[in-house]
PyMOL Python script that loads the backbone (N, CA, C, O; Angstrom):
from pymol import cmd

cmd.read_pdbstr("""\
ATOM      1  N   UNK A   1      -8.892 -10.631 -14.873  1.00  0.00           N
ATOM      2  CA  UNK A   1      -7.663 -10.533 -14.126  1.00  0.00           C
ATOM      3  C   UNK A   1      -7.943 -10.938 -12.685  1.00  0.00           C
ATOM      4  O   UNK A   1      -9.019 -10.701 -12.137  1.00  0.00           O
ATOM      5  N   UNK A   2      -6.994 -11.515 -12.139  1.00  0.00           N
ATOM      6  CA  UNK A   2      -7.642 -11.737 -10.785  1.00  0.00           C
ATOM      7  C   UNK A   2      -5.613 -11.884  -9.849  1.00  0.00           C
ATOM      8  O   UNK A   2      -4.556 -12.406 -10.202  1.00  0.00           O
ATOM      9  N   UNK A   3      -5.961 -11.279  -8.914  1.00  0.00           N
ATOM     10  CA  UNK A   3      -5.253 -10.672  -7.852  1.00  0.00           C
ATOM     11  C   UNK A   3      -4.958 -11.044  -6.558  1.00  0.00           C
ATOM     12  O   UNK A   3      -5.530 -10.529  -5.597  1.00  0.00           O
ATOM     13  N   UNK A   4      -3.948 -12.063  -6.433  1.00  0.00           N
ATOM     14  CA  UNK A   4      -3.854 -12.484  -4.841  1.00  0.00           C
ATOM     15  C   UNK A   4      -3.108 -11.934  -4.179  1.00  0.00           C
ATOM     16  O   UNK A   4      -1.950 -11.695  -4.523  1.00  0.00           O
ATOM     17  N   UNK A   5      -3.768 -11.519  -2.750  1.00  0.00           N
ATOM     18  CA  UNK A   5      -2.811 -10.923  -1.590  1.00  0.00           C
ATOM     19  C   UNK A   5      -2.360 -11.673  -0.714  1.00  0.00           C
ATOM     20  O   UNK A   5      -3.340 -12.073  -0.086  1.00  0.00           O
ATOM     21  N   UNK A   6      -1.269 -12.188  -0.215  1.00  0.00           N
ATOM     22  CA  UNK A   6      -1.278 -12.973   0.737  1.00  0.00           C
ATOM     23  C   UNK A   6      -1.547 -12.849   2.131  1.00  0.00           C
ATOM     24  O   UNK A   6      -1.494 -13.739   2.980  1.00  0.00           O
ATOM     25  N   UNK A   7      -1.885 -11.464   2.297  1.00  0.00           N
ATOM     26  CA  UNK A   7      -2.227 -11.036   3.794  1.00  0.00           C
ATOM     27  C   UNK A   7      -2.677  -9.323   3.601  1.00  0.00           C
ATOM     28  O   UNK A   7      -2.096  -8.450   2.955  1.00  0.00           O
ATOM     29  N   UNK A   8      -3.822  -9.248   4.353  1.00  0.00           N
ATOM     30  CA  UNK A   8      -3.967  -7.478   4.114  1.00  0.00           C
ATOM     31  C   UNK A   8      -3.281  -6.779   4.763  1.00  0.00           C
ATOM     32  O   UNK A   8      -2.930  -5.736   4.211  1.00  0.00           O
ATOM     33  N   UNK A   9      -2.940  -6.956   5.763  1.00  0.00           N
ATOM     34  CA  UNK A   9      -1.591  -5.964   5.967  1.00  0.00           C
ATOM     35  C   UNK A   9      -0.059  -6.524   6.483  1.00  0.00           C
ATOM     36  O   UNK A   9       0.266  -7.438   7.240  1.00  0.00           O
ATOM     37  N   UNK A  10       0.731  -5.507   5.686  1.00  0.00           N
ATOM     38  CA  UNK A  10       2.282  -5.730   6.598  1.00  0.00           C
ATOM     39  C   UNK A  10       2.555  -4.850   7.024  1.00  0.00           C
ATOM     40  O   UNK A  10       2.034  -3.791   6.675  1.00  0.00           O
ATOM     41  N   UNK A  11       3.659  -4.939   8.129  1.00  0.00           N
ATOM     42  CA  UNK A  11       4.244  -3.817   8.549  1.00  0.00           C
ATOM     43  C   UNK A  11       5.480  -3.235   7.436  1.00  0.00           C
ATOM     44  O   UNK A  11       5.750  -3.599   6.291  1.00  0.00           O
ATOM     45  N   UNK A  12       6.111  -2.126   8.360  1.00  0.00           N
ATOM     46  CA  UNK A  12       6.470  -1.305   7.156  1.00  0.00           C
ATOM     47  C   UNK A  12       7.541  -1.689   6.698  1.00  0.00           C
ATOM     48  O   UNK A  12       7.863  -1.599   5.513  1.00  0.00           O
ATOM     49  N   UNK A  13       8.465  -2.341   7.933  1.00  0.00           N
ATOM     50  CA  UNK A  13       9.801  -3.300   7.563  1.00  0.00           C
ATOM     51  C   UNK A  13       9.352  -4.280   6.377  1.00  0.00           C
ATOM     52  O   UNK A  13      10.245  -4.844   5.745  1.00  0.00           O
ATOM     53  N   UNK A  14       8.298  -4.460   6.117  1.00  0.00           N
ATOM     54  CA  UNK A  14       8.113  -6.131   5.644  1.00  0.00           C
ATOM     55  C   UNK A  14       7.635  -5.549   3.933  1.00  0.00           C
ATOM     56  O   UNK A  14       7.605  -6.098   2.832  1.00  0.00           O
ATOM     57  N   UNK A  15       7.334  -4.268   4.407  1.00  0.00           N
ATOM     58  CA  UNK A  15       6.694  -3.461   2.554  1.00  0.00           C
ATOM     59  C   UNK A  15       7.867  -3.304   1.939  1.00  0.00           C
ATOM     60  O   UNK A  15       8.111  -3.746   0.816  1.00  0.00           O
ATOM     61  N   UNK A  16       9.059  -2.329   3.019  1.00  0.00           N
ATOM     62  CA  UNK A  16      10.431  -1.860   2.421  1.00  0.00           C
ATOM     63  C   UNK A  16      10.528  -3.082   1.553  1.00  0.00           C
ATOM     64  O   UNK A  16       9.979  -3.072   0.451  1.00  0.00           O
ATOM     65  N   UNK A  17      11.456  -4.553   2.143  1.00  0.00           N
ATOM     66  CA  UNK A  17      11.484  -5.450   1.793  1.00  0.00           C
ATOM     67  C   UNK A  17      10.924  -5.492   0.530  1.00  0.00           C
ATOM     68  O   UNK A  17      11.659  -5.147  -0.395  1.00  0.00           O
ATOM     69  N   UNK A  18       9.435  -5.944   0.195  1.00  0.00           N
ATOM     70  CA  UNK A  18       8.576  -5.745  -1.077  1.00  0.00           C
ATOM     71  C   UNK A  18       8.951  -5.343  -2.123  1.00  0.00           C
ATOM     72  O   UNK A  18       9.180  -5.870  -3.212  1.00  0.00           O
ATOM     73  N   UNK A  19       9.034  -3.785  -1.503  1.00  0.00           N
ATOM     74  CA  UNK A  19       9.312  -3.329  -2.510  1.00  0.00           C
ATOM     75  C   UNK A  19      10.296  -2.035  -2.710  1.00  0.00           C
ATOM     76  O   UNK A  19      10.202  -0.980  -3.337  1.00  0.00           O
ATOM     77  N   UNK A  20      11.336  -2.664  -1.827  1.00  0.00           N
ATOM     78  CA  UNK A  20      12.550  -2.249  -2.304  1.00  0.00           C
ATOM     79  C   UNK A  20      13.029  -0.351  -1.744  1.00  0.00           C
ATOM     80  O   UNK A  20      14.073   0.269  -1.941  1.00  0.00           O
ATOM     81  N   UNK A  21      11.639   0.103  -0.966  1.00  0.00           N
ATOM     82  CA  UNK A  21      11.994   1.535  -0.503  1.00  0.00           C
ATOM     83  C   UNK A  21      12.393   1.396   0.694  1.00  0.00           C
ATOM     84  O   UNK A  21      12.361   0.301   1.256  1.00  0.00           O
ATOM     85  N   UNK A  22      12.908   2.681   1.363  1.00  0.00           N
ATOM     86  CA  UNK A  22      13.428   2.902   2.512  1.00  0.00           C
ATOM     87  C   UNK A  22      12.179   3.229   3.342  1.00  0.00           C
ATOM     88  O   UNK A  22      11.255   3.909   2.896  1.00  0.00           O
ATOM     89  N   UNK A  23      12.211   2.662   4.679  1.00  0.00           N
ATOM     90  CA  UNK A  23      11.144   2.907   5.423  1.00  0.00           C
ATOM     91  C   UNK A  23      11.116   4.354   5.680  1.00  0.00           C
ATOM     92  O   UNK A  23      10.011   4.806   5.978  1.00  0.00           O
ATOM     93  N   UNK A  24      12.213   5.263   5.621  1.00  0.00           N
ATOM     94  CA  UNK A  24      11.255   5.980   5.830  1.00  0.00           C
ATOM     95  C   UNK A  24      10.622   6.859   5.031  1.00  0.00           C
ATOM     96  O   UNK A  24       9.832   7.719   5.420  1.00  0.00           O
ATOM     97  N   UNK A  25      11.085   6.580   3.487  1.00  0.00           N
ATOM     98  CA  UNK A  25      10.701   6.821   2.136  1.00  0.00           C
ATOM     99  C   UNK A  25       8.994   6.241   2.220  1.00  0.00           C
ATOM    100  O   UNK A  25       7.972   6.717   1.727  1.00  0.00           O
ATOM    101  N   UNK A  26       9.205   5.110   3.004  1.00  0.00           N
ATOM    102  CA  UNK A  26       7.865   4.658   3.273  1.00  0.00           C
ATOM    103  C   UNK A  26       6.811   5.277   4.464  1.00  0.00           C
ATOM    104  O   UNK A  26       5.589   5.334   4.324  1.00  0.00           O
ATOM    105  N   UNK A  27       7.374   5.613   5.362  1.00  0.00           N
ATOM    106  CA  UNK A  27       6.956   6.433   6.585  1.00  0.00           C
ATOM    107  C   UNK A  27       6.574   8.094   6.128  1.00  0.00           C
ATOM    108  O   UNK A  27       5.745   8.770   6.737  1.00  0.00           O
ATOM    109  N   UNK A  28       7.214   8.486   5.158  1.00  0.00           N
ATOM    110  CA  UNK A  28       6.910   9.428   4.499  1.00  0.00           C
ATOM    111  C   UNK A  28       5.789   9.448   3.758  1.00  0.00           C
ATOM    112  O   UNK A  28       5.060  10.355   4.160  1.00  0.00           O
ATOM    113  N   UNK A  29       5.335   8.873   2.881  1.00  0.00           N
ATOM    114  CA  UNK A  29       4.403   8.210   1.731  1.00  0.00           C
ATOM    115  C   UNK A  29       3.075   7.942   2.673  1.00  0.00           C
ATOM    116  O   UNK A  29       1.965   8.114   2.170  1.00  0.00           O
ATOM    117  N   UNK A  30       3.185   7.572   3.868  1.00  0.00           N
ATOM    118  CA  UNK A  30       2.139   7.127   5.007  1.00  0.00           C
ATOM    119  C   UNK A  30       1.799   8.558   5.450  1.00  0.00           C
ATOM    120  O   UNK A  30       0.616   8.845   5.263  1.00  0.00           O
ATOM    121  N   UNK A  31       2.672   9.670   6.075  1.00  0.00           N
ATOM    122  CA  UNK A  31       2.318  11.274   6.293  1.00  0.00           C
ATOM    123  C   UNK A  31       1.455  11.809   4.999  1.00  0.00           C
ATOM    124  O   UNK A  31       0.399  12.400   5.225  1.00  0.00           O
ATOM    125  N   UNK A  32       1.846  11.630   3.795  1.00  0.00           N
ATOM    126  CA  UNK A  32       1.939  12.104   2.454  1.00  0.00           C
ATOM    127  C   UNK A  32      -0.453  11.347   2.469  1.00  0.00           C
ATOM    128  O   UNK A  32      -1.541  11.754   2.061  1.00  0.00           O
ATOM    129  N   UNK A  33      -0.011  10.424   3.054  1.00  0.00           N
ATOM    130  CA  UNK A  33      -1.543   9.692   2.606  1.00  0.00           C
ATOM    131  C   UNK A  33      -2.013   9.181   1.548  1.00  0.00           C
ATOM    132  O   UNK A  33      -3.131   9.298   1.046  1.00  0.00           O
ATOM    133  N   UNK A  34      -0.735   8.362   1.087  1.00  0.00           N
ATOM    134  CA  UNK A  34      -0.437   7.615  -0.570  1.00  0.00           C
ATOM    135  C   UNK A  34      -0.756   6.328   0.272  1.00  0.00           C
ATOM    136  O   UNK A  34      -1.796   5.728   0.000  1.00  0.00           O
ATOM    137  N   UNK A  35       0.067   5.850   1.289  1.00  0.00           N
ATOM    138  CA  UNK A  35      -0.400   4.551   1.671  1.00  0.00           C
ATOM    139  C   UNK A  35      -1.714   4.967   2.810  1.00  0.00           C
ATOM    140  O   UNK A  35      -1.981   6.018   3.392  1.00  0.00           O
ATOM    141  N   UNK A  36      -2.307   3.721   2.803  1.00  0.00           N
ATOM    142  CA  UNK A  36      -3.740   3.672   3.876  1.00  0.00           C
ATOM    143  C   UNK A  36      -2.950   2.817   5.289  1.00  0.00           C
ATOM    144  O   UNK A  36      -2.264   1.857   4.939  1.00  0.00           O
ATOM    145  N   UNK A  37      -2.984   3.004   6.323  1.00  0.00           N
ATOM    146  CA  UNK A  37      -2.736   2.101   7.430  1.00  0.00           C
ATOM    147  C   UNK A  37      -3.766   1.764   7.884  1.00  0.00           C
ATOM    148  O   UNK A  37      -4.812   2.362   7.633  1.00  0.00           O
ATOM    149  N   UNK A  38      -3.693   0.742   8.645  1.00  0.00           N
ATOM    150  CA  UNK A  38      -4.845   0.247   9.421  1.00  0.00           C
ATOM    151  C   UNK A  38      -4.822   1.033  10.786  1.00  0.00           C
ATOM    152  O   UNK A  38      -3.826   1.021  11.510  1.00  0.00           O
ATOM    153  N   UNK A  39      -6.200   1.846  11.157  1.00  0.00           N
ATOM    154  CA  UNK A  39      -6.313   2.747  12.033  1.00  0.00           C
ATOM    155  C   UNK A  39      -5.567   1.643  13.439  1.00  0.00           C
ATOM    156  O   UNK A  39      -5.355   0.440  13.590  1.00  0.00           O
ATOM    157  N   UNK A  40      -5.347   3.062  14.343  1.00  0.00           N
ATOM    158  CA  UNK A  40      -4.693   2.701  15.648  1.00  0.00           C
ATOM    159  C   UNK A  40      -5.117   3.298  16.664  1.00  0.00           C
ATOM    160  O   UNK A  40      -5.590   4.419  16.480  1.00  0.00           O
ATOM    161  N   UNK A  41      -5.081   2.720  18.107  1.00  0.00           N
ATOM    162  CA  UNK A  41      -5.666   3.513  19.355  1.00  0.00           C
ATOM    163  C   UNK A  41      -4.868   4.602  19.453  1.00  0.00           C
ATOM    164  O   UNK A  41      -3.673   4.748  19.198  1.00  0.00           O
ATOM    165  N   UNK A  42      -5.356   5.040  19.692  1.00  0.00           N
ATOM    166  CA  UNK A  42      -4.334   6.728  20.179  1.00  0.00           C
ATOM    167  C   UNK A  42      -3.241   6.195  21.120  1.00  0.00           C
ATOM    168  O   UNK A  42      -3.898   5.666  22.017  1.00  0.00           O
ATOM    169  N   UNK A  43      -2.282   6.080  21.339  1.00  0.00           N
ATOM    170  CA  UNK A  43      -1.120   6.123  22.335  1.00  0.00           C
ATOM    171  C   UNK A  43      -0.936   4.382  22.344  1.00  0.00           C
ATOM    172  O   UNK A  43      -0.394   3.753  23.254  1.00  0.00           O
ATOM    173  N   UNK A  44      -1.463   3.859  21.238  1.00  0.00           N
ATOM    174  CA  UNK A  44      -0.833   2.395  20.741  1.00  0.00           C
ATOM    175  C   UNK A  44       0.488   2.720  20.854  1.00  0.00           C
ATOM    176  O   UNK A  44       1.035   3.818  20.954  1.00  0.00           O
ATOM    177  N   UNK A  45       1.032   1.325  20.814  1.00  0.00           N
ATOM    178  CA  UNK A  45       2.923   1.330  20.491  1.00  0.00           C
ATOM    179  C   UNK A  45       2.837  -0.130  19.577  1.00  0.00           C
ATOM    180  O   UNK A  45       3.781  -0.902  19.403  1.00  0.00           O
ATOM    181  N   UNK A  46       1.412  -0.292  19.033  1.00  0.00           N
ATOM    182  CA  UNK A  46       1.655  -1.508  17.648  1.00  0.00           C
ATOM    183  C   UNK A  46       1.907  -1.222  16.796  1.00  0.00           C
ATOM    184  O   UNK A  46       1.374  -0.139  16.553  1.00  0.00           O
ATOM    185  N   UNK A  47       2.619  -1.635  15.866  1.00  0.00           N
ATOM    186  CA  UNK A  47       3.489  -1.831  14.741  1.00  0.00           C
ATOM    187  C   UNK A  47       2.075  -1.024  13.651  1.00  0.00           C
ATOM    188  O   UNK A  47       0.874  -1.267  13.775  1.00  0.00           O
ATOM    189  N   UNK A  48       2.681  -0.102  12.685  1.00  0.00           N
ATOM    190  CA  UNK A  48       2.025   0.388  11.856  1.00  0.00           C
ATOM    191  C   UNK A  48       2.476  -0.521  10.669  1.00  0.00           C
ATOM    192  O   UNK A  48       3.617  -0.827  10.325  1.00  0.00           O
ATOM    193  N   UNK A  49       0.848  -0.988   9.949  1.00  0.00           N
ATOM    194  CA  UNK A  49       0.158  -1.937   9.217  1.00  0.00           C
ATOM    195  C   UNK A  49      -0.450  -1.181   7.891  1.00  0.00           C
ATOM    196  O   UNK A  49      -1.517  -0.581   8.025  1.00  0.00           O
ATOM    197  N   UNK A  50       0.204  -1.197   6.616  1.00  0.00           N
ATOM    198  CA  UNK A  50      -0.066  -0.841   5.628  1.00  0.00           C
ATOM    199  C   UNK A  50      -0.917  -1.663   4.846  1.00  0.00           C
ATOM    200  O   UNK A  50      -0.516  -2.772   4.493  1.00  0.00           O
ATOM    201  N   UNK A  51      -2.232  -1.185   4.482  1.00  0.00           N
ATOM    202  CA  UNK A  51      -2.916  -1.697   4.079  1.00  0.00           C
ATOM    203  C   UNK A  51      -2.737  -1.920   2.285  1.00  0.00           C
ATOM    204  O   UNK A  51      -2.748  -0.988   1.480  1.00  0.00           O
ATOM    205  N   UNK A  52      -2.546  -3.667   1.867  1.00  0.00           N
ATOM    206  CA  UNK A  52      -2.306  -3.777   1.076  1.00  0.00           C
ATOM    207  C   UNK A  52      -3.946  -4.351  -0.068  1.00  0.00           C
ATOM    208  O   UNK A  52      -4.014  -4.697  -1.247  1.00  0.00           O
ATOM    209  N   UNK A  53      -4.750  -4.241   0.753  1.00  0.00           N
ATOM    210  CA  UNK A  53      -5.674  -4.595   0.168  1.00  0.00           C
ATOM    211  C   UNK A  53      -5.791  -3.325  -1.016  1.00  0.00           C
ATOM    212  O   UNK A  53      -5.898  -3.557  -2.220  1.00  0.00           O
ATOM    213  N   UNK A  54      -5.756  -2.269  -0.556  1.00  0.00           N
ATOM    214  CA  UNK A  54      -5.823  -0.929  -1.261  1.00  0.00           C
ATOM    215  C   UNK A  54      -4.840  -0.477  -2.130  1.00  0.00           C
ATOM    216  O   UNK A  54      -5.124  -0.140  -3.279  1.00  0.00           O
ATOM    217  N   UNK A  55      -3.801  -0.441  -1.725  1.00  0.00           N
ATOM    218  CA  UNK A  55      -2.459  -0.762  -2.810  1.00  0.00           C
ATOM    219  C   UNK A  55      -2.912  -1.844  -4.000  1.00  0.00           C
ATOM    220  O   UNK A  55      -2.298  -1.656  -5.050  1.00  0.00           O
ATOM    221  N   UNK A  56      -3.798  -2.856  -4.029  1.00  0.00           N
ATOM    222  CA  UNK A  56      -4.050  -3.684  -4.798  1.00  0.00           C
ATOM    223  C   UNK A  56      -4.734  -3.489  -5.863  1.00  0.00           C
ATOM    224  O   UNK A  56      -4.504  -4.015  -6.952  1.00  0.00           O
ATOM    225  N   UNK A  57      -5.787  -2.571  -5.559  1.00  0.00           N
ATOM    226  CA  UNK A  57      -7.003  -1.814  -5.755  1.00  0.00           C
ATOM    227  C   UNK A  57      -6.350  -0.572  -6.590  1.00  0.00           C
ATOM    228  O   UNK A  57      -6.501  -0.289  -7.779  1.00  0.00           O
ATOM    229  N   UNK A  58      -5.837  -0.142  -5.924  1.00  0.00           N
ATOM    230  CA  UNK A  58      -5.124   1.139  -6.622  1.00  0.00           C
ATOM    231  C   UNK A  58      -4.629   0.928  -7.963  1.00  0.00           C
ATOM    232  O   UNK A  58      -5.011   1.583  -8.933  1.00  0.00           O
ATOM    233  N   UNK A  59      -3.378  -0.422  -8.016  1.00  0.00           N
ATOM    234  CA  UNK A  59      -2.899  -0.711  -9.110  1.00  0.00           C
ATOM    235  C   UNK A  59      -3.790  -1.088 -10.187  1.00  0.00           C
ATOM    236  O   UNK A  59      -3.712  -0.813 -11.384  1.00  0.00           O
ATOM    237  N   UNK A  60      -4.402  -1.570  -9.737  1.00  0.00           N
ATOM    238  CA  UNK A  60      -5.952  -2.241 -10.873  1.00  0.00           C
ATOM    239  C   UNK A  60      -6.446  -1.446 -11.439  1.00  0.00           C
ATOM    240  O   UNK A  60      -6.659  -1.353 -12.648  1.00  0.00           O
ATOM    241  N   UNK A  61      -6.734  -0.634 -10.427  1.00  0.00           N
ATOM    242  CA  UNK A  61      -7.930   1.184 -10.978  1.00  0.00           C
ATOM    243  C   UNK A  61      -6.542   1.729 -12.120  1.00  0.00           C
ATOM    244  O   UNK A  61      -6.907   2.152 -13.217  1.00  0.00           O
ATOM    245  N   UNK A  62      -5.313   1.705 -11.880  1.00  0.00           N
ATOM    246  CA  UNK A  62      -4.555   2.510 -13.065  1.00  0.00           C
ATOM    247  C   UNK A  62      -4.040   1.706 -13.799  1.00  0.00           C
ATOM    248  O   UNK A  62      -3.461   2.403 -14.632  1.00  0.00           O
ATOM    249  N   UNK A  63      -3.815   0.348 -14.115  1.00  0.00           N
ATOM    250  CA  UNK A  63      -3.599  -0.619 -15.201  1.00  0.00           C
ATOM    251  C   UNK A  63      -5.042  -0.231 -16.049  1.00  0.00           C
ATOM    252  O   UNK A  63      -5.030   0.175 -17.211  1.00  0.00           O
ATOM    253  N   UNK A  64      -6.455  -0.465 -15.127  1.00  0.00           N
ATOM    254  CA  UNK A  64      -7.301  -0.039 -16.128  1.00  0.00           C
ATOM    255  C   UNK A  64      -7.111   1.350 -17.190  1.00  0.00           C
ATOM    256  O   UNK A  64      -7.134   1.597 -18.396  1.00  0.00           O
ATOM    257  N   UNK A  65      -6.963   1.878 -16.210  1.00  0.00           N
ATOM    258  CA  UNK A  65      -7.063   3.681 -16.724  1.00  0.00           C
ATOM    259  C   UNK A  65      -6.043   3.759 -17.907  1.00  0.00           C
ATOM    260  O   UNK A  65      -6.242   4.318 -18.986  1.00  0.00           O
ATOM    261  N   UNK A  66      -5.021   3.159 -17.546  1.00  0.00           N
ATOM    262  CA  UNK A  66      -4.045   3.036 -18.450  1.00  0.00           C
ATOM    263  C   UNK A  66      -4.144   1.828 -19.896  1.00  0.00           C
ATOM    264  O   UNK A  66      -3.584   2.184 -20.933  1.00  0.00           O
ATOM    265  N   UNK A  67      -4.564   1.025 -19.881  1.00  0.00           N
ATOM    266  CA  UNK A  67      -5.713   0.322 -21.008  1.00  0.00           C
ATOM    267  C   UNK A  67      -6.487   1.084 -21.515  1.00  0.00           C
ATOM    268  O   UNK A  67      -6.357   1.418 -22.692  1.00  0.00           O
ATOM    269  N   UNK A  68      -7.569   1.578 -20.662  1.00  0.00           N
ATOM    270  CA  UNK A  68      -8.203   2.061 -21.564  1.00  0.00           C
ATOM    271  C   UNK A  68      -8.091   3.521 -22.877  1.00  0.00           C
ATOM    272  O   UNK A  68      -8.593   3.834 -23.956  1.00  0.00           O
ATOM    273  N   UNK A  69      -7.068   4.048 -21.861  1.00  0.00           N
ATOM    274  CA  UNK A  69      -6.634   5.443 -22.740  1.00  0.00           C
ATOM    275  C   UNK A  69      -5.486   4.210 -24.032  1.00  0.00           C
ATOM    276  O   UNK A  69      -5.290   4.518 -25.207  1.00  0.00           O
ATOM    277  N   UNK A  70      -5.130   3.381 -23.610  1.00  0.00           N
ATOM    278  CA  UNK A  70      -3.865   3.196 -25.070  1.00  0.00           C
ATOM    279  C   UNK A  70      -5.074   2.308 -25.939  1.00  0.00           C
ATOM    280  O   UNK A  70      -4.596   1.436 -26.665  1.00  0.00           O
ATOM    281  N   UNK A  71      -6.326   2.406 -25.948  1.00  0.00           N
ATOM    282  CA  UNK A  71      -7.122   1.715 -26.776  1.00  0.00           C
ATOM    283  C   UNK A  71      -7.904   3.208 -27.437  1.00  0.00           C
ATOM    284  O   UNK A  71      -8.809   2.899 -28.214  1.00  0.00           O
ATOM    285  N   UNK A  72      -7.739   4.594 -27.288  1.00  0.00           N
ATOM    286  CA  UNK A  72      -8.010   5.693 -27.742  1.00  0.00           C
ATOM    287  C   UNK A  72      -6.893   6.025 -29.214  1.00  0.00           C
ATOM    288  O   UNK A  72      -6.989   7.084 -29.835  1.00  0.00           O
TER     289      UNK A  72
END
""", "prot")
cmd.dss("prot")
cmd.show_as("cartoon", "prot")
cmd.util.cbc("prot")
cmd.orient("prot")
């Protein structure tokens, strides 16, 4: 299987978009520590950057998990 990202991170406007949640359904999920961001300086005002490399990773690790249990 092989997996292209077109960029490791977007911002959060650009994930909603993606995939269809409300930012702050998404801004939530980021508190929650389901999504990874790309760390920030303390008292930054740059755009928070969801790391999609890991989201990528994630899905893979449970398509596997999920293969391998429906082959039990």
């Amino acid at each position: 299987m092989q997996i292209a990202i077109d960029t490791p991170y977007v911002t959060v406007g650009e994930y909603a978009k993606r995939s269809g949640q409300s930012d702050s359904a998404i801004r939530r999920e980021i508190e929650l520590g389901r999504y990874i961001i790309r760390p920030k300086v303390e008292g930054s005002k740059s755009a928070v950057l969801i790391n999609m490399v890991h989201l990528a990773m994630e899905a893979a690790e449970q398509a596997e998990r999920v293969r391998v249990e429906a082959k039990r």
